[in-house]
C-alpha positions in Angstrom: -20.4 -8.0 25.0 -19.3 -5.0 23.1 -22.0 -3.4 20.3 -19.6 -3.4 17.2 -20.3 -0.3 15.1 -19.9 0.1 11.3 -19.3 3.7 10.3 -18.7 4.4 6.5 -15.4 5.2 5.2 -14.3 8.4 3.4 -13.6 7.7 -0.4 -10.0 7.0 -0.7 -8.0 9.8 -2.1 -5.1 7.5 -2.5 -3.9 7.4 -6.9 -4.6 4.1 -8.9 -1.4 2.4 -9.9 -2.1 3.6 -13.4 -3.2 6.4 -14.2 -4.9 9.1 -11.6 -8.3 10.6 -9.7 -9.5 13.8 -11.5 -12.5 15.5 -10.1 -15.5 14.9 -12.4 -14.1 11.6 -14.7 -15.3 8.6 -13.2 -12.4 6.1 -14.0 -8.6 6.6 -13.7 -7.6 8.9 -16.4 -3.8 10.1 -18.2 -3.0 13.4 -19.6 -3.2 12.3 -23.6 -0.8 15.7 -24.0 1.7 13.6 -22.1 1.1 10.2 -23.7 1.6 12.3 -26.7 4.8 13.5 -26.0 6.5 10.7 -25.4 5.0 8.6 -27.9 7.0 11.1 -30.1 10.1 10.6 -27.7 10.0 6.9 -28.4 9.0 7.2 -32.0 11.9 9.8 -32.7 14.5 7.0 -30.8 13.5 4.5 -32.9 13.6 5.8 -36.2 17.4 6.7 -35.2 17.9 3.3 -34.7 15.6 1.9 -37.3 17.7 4.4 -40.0 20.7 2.8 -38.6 20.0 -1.0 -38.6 19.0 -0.3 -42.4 22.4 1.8 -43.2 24.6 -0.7 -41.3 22.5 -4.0 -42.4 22.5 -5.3 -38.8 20.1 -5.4 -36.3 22.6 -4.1 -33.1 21.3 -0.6 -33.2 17.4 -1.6 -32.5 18.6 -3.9 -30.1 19.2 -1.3 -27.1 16.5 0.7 -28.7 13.7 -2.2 -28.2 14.7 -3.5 -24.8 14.3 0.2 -23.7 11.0 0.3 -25.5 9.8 -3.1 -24.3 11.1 -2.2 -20.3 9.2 1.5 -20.6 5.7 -0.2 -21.6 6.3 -3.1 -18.9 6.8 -0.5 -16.2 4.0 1.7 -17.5 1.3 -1.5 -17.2 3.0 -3.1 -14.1 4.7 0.2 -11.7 2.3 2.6 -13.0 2.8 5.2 -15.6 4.2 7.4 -13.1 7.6 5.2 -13.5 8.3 5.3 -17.3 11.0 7.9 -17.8 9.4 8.6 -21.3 6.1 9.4 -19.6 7.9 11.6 -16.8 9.9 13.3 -19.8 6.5 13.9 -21.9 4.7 15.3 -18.7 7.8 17.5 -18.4 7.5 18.9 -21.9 3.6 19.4 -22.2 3.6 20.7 -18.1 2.9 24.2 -19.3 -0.6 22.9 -21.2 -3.6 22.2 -19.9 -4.1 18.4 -19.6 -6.4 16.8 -21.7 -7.8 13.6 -19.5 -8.5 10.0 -21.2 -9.3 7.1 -19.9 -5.9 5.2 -18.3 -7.7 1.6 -19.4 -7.8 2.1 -22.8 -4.5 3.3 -22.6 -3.5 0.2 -20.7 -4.6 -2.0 -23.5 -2.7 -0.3 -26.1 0.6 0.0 -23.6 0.3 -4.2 -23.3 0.0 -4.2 -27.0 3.3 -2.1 -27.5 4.9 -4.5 -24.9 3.5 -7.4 -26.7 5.1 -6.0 -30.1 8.7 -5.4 -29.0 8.9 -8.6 -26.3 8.3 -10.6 -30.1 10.8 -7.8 -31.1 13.1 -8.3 -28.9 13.1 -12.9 -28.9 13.0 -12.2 -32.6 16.4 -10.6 -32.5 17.8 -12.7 -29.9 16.8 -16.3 -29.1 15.3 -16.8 -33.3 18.3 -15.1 -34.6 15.1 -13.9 -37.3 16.8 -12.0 -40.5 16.9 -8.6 -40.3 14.1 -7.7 -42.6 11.7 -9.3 -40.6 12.7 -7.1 -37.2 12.3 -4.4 -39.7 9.0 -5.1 -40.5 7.9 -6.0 -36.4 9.6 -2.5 -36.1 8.1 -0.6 -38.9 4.4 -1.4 -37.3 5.9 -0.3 -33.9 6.4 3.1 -35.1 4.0 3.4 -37.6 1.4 2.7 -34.1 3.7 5.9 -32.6 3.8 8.0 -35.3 0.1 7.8 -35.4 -0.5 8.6 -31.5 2.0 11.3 -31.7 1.2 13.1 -34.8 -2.7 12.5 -35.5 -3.3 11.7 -31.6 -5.2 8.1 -33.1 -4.6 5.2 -30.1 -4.9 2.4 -32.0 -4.5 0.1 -29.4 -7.6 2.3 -27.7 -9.4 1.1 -30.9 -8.5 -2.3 -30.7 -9.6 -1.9 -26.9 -12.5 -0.5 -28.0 -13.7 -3.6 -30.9 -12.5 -6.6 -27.7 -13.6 -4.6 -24.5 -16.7 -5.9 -23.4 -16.7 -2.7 -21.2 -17.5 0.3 -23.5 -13.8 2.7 -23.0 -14.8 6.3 -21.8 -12.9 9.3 -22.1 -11.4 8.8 -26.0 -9.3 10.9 -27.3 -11.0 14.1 -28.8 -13.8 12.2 -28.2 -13.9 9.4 -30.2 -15.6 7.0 -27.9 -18.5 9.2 -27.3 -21.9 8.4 -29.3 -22.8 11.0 -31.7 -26.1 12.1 -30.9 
C-alpha cells in the first residue's frame, strides 16, 4: 500500500472577496483614502437629488439615486469591493496617496448598514408609497452617515460594529480602535 504523505501548504496569496492581504496587517484590510472618496462621490449624488426631491416636492429624483446607492453597497458586501464603481472611482482619485489600511470587517458592517438604510429607502418609495417627508428623513440620515465618513473620516457603522462585535475591530480609522495606553 502506498505511504500517503502530508506536506504543508504555502499560505495562499490569493485576495479575500472583500477587502485585500497587506504585508504586516493581520486581517483583510481597505484603503480608508479610497472609502473616503467615494463616500464623498455618493454623498455629493445624493444631495443633488435630495435638493431636487425637495425643490420639485416628489420623490422621482432619489429614486434612481437610491437604487444606485443600495446596488453599490450590495455589490461591495456580496462581489467584493473591488466591483462597486464608486470604490473603483475613489481608488482612482486618491491613487497618487499613500494608502491608509483599515480593517475591511468593520467596513463590512457599516457597508450592510448603508444597504440596510436605502433597501428601507428604496420599499419606502415604492411598494409603501410612504410621503415624501419621511424618504427625506430615511435620506437625510443616509448622508448625514456620508458626510461624516467623507469629511471628518468618523465610520459610524465601524462604531456601531465596534459596540455589537463580539470580536474587538482592528485597524480603526486614525486609530480609534486602539487602546490608549
Amino acid at each position: 500500500m502506498p505511504e500517503i504523505q502530508f506536506t504543508a501548504s504555502a499560505p495562499t496569496t490569493e485576495q479575500p472577496r472583500l477587502g485585500r492581504r497587506v504585508p504586516g496587517y493581520d486581517i483583510p484590510v481597505i484603503n480608508e483614502r479610497a472609502v473616503r472618496a467615494a463616500a464623498g462621490l455618493l454623498f455629493l449624488g445624493g444631495a443633488i437629488a435630495f435638493g431636487f426631491a425637495v425643490a420639485t416636492g416628489s420623490q422621482q429624483p432619489l429614486q434612481p439615486f437610491g437604487m444606485f446607492f443600495m446596488l453599490d453597497m450590495l455589490l461591495r458586501v456580496t462581489a467584493g469591493d473591488r466591483w462597486s464603481p464608486t470604490l473603483a472611482l475613489g481608488r482612482l482619485i486618491v491613487s497618487r496617496q499613500n494608502p491608509e489600511w483599515v480593517g475591511a470587517p468593520q467596513k463590512a458592517f457599516a457597508w450592510w448598514l448603508g444597504f440596510g438604510l436605502a433597501f428601507v429607502s428604496c420599499v419606502g418609495m415604492g411598494w409603501l408609497g410612504l410621503p415624501l417627508s419621511a424618504t427625506l428623513a430615511l435620506c437625510s440620515v443616509c448622508l448625514t452617515l456620508l458626510f461624516v465618513e467623507t469629511a471628518f473620516g468618523i465610520c459610524v457603522g465601524c462604531k456601531l460594529q465596534q459596540l455589537f462585535s463580539r470580536t474587538t475591530p482592528q485597524y480603526c480609522p486614525g486609530g480609534t480602535c486602539e487602546t490608549r495606553g
